[in-house]
Biopython code that builds the backbone (N, CA, C, O; Angstrom):
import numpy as np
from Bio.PDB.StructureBuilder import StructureBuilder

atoms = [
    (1, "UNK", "N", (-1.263, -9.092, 15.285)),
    (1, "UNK", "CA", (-2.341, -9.137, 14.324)),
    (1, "UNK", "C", (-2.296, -10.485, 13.611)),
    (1, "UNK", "O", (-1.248, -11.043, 13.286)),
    (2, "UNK", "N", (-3.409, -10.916, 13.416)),
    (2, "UNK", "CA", (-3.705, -12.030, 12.938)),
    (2, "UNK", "C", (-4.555, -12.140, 11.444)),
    (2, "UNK", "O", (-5.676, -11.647, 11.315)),
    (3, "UNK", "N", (-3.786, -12.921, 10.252)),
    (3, "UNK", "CA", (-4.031, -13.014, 9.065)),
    (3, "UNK", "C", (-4.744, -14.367, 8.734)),
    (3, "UNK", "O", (-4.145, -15.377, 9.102)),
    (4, "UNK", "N", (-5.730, -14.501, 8.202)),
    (4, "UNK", "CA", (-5.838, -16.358, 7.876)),
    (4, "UNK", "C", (-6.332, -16.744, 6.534)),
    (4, "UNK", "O", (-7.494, -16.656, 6.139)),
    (5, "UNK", "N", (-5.252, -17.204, 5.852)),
    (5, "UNK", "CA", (-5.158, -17.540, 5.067)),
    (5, "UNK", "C", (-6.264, -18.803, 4.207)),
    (5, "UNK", "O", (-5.749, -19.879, 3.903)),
    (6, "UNK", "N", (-7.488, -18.592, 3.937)),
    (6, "UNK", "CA", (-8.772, -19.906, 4.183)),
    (6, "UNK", "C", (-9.232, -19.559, 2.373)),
    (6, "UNK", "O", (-9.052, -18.551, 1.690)),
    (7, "UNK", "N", (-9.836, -20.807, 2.073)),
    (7, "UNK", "CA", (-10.235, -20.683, 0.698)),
    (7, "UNK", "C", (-10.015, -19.493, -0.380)),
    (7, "UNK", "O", (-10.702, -18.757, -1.090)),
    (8, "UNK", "N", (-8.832, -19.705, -0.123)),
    (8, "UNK", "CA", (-7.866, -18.678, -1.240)),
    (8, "UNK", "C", (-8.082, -17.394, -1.042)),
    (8, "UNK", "O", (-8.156, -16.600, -1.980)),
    (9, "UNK", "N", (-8.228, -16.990, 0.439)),
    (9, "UNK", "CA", (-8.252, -15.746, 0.240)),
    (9, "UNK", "C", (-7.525, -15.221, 1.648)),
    (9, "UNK", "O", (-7.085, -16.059, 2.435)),
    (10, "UNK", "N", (-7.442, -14.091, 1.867)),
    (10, "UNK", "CA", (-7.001, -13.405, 3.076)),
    (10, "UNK", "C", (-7.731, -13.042, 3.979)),
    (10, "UNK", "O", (-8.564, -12.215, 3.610)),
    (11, "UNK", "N", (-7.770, -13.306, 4.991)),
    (11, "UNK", "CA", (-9.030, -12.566, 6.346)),
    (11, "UNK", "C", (-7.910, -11.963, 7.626)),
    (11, "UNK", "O", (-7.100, -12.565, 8.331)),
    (12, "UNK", "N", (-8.292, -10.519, 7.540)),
    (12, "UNK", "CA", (-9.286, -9.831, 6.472)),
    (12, "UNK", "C", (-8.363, -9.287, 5.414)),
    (12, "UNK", "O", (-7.185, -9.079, 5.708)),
    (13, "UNK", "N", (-8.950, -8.971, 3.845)),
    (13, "UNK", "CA", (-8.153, -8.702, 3.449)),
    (13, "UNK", "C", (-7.097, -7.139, 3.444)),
    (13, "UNK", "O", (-6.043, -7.011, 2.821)),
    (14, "UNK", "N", (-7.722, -6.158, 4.269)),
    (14, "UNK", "CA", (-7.515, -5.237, 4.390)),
    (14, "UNK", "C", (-6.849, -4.881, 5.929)),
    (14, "UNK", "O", (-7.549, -5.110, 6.915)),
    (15, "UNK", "N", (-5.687, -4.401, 6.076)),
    (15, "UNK", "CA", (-4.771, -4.586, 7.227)),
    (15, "UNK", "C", (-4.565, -3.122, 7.653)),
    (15, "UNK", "O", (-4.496, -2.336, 6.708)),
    (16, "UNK", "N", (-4.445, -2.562, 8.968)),
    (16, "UNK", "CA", (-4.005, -1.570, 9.419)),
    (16, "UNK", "C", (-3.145, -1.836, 10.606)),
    (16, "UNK", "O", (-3.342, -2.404, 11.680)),
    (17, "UNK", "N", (-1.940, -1.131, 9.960)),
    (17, "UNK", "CA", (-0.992, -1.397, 10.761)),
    (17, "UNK", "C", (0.334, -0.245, 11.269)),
    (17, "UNK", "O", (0.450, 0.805, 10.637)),
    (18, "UNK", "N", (1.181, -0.519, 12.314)),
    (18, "UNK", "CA", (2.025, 0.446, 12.152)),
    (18, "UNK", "C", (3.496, 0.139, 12.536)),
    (18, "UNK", "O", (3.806, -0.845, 13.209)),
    (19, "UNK", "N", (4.314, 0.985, 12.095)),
    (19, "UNK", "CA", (5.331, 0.463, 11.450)),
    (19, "UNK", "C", (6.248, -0.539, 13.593)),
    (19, "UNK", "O", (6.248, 0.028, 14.685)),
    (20, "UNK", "N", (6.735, -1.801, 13.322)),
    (20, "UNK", "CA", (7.162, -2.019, 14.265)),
    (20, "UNK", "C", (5.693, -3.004, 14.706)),
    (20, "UNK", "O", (5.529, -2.880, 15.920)),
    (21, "UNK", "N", (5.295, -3.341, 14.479)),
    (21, "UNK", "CA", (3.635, -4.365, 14.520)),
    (21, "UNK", "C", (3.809, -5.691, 13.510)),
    (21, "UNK", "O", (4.098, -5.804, 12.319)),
    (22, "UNK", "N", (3.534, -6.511, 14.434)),
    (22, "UNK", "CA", (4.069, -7.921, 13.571)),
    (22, "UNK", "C", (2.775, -8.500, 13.327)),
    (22, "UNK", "O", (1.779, -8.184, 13.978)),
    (23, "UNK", "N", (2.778, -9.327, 12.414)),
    (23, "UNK", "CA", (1.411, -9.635, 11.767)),
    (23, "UNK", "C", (1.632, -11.646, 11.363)),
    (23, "UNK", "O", (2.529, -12.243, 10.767)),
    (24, "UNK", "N", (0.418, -12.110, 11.994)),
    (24, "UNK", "CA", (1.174, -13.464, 11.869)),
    (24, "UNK", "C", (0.083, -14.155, 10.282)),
    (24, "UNK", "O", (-1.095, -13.891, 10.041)),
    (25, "UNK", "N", (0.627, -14.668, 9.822)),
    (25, "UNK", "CA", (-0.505, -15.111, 8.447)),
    (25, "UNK", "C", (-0.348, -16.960, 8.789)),
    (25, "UNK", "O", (0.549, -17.799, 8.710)),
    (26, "UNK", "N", (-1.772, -16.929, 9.185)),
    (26, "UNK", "CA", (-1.614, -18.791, 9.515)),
    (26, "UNK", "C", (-2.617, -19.371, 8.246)),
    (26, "UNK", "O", (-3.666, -18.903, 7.803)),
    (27, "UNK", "N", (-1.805, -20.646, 7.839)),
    (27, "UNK", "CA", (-2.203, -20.518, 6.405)),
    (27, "UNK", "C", (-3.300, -21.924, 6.839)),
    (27, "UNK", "O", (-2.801, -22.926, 7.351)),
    (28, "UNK", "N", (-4.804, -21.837, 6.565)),
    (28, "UNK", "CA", (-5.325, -22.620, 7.191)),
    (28, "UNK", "C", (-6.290, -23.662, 6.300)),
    (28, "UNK", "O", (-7.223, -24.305, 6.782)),
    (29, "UNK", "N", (-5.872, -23.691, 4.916)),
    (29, "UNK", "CA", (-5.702, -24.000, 3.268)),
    (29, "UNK", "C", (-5.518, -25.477, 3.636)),
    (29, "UNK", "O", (-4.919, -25.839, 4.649)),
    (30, "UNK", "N", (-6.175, -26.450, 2.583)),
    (30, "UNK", "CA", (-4.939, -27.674, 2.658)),
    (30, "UNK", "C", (-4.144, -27.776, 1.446)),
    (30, "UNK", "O", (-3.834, -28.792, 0.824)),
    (31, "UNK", "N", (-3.782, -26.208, 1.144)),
    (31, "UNK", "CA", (-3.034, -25.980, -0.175)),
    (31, "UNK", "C", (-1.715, -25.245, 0.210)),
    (31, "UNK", "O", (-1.873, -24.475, 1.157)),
    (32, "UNK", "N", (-0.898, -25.278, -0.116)),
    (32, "UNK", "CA", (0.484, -24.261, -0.399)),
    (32, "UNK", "C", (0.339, -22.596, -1.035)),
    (32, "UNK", "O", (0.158, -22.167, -2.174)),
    (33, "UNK", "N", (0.513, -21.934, 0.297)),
    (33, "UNK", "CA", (0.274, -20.529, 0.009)),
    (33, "UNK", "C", (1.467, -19.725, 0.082)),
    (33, "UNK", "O", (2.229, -19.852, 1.041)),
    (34, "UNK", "N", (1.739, -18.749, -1.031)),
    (34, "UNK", "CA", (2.764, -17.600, -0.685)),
    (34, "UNK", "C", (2.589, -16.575, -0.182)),
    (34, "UNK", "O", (1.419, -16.280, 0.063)),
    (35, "UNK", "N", (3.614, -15.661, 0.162)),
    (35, "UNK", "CA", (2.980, -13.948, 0.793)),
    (35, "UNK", "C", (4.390, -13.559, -0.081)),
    (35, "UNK", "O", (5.435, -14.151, -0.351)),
    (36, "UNK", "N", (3.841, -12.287, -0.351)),
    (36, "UNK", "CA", (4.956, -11.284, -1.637)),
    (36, "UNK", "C", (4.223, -10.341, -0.992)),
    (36, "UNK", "O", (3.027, -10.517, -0.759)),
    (37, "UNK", "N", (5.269, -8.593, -0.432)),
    (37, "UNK", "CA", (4.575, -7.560, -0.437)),
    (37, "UNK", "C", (5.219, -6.692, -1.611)),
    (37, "UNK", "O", (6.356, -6.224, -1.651)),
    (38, "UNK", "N", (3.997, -6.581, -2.742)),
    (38, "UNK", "CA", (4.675, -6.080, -3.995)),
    (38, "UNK", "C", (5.131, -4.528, -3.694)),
    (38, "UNK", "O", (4.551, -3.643, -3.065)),
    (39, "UNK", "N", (6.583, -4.536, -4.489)),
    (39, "UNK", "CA", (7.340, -3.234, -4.378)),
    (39, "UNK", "C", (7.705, -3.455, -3.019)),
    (39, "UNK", "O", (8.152, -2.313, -2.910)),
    (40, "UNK", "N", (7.940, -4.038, -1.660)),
    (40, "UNK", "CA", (8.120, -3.592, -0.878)),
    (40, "UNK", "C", (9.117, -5.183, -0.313)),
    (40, "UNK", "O", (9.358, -5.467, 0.861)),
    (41, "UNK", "N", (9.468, -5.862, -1.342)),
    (41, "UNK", "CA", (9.959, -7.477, -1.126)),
    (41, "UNK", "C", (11.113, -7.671, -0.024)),
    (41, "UNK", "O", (11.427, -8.716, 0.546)),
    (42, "UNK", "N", (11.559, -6.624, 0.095)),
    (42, "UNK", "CA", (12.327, -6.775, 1.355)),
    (42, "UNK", "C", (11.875, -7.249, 2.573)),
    (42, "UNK", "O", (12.498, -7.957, 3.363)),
    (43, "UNK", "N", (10.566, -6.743, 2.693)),
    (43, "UNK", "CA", (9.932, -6.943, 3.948)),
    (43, "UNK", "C", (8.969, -8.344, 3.871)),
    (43, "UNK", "O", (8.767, -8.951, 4.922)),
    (44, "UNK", "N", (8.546, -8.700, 2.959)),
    (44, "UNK", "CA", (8.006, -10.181, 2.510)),
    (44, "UNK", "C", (7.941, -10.233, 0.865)),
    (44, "UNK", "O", (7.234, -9.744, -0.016)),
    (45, "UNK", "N", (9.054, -11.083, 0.950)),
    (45, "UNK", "CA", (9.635, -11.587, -0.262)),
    (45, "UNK", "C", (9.390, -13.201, -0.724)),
    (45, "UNK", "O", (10.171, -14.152, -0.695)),
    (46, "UNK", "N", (8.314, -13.130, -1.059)),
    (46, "UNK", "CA", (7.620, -14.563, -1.640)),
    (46, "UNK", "C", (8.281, -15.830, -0.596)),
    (46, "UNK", "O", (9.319, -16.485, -0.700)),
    (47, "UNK", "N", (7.181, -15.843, 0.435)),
    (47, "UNK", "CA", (7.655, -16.687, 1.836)),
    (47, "UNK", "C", (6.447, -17.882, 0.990)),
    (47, "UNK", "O", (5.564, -17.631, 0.170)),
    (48, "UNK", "N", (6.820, -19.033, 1.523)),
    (48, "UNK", "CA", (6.053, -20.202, 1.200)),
    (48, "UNK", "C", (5.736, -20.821, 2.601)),
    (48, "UNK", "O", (6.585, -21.311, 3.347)),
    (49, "UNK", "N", (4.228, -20.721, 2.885)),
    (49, "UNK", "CA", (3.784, -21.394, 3.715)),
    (49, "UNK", "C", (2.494, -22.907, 3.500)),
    (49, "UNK", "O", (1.504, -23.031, 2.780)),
    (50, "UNK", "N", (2.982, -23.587, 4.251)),
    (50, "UNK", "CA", (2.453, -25.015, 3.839)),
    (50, "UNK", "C", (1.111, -25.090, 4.915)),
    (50, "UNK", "O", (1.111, -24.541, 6.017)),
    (51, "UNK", "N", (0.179, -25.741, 4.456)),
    (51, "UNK", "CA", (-0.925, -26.134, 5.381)),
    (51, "UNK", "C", (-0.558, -26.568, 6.277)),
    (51, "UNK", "O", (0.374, -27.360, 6.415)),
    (52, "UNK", "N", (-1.613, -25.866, 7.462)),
    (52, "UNK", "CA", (-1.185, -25.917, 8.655)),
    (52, "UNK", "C", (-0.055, -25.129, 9.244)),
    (52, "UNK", "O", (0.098, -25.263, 10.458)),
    (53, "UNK", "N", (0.866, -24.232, 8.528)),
    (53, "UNK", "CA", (1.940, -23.614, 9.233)),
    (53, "UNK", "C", (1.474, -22.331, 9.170)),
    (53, "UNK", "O", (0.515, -21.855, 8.563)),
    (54, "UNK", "N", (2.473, -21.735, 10.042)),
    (54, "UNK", "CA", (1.981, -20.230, 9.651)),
    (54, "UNK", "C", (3.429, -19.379, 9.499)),
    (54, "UNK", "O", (4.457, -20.048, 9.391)),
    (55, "UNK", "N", (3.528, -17.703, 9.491)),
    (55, "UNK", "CA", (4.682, -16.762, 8.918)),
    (55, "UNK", "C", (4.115, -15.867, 9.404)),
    (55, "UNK", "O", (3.035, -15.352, 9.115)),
    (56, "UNK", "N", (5.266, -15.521, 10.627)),
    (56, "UNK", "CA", (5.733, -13.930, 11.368)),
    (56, "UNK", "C", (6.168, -12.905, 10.351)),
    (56, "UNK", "O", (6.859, -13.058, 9.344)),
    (57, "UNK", "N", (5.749, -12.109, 10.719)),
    (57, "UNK", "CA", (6.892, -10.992, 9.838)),
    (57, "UNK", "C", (6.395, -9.364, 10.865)),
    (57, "UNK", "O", (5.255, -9.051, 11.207)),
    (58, "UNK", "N", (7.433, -8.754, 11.081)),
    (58, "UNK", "CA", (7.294, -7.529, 11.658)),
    (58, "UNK", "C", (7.548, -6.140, 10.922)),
    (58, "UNK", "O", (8.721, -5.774, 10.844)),
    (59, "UNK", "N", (6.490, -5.283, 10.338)),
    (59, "UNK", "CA", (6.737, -4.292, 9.859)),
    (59, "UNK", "C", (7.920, -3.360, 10.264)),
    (59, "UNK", "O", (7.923, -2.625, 11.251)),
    (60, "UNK", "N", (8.601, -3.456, 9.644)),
    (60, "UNK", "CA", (9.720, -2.155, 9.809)),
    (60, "UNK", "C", (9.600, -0.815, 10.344)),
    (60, "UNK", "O", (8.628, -0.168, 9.955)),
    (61, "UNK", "N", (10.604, -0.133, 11.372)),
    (61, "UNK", "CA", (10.110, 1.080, 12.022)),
    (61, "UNK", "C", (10.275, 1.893, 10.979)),
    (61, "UNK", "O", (9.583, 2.899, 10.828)),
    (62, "UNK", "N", (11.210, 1.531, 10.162)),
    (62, "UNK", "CA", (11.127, 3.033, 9.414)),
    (62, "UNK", "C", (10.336, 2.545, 7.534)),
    (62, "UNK", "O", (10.766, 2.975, 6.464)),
    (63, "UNK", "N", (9.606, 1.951, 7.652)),
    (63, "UNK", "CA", (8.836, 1.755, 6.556)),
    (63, "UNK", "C", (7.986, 2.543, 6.614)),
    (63, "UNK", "O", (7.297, 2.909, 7.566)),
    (64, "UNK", "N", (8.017, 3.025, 4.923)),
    (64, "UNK", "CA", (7.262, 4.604, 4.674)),
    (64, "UNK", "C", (5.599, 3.976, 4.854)),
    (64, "UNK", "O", (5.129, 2.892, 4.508)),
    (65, "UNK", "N", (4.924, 5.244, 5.592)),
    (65, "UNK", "CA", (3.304, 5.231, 5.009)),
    (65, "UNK", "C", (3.023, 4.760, 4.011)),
    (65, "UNK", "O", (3.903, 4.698, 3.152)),
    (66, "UNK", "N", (1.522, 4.176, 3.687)),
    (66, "UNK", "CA", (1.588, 3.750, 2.261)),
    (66, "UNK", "C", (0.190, 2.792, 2.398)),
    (66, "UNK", "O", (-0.388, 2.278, 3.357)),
    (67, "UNK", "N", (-0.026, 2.820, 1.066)),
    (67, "UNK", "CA", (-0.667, 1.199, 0.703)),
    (67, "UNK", "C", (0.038, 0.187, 0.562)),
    (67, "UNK", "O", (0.355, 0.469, -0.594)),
    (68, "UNK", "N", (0.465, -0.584, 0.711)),
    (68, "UNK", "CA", (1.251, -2.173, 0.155)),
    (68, "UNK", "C", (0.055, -3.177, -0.858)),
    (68, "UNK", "O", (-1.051, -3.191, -0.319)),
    (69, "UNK", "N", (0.085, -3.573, -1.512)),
    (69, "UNK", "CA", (-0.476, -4.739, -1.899)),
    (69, "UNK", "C", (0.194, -5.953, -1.235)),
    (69, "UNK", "O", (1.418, -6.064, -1.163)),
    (70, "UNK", "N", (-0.851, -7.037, -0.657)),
    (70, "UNK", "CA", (-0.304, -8.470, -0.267)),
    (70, "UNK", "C", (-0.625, -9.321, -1.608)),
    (70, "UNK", "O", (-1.751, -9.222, -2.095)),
    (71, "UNK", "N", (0.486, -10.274, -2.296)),
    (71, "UNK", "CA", (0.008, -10.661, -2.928)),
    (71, "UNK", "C", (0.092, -12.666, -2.557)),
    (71, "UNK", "O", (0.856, -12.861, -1.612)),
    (72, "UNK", "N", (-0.293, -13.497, -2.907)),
    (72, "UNK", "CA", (-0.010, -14.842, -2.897)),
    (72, "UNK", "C", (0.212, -15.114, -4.668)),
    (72, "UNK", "O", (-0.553, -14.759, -5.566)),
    (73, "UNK", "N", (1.706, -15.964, -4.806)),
    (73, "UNK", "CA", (2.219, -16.080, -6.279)),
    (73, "UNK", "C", (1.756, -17.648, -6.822)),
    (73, "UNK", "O", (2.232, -18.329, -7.730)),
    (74, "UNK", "N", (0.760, -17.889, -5.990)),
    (74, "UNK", "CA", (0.791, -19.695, -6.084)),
    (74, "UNK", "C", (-0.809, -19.180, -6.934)),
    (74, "UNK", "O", (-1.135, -19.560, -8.059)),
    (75, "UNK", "N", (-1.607, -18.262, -6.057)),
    (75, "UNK", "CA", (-2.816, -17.872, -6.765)),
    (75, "UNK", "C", (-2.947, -16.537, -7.052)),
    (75, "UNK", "O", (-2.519, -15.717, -6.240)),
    (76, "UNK", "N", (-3.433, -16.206, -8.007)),
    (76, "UNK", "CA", (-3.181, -15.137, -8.773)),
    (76, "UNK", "C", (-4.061, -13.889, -8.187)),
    (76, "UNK", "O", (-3.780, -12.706, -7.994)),
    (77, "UNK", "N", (-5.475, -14.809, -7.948)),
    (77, "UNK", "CA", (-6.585, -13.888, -7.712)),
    (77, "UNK", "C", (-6.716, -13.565, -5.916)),
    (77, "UNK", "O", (-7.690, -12.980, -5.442)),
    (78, "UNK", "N", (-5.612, -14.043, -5.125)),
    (78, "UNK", "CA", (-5.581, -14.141, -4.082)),
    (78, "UNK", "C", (-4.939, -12.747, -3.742)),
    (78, "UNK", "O", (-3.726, -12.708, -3.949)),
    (79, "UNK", "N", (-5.452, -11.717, -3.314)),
    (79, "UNK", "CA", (-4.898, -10.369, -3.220)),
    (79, "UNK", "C", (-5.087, -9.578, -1.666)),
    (79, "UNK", "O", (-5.876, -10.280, -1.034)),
    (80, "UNK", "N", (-4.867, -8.967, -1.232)),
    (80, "UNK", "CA", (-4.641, -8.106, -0.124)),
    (80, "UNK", "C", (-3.917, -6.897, 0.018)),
    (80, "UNK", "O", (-3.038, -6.482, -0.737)),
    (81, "UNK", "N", (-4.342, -6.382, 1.012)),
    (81, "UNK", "CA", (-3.356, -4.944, 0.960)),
    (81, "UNK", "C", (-3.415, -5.057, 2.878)),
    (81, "UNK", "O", (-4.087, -5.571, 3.773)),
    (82, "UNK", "N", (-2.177, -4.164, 2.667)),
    (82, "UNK", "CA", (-1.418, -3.619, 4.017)),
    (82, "UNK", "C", (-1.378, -2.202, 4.217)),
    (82, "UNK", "O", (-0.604, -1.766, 3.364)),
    (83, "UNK", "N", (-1.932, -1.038, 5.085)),
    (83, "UNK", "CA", (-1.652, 0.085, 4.858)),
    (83, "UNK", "C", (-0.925, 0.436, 6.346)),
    (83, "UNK", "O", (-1.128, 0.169, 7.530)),
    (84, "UNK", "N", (-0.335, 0.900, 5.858)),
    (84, "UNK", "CA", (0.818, 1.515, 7.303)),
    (84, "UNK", "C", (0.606, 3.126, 7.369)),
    (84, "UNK", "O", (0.529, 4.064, 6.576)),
    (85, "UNK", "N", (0.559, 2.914, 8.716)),
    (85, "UNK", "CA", (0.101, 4.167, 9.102)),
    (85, "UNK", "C", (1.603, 5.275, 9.505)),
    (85, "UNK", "O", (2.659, 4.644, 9.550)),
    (86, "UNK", "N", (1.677, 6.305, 9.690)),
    (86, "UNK", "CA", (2.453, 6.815, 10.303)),
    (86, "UNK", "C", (2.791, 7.232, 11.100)),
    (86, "UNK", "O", (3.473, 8.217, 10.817)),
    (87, "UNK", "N", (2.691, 6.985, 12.462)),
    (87, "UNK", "CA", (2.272, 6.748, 13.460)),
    (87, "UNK", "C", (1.783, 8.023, 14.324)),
    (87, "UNK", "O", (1.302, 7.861, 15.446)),
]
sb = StructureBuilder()
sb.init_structure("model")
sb.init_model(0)
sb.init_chain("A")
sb.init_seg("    ")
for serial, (resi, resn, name, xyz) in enumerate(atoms, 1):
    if name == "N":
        sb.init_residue(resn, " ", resi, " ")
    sb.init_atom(name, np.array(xyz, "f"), 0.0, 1.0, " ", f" {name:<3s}", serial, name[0])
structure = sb.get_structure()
């Protein structure tokens, strides 16, 4: 799954996913973007990605169902969510 990170925002911002599904966020900004999954920082814990790069991350098999919020800590209003399904 593919995330893109473009004029401060997330596309798309709304993710369905399941647990063991890797999700790539290519940050395509010519700004400095973070990813934080709030309450859940183990699994993305305020990663810093630079224009032009991008950040793997693979949902966990045993990460509970849920909503996640995605957040970016560089912009405030930059928000997303992750919902994991159970499979």
């Amino acid at each position: 799954m593919l995330v893109i990170m473009k004029n401060h925002q997330f596309e798309p911002r709304l993710l369905h996913v399941r647990p063991g599904q890797a999700i790539r966020f290519d940050n395509s900004d010519d700004v400095l973007h973070s990813l934080l999954l709030v309450g859940r920082e183990s699994v993305i814990g305020e990663e810093f990605i630079d224009p032009g790069q991008s950040y793997t991350v693979r949902i966990p098999q045993d990460m509970p169902p849920g909503t996640y919020e995605l957040a970016c800590t560089v912009h405030v209003d930059m928000r997303g969510q992750i919902v994991v399904s159970g499979e």
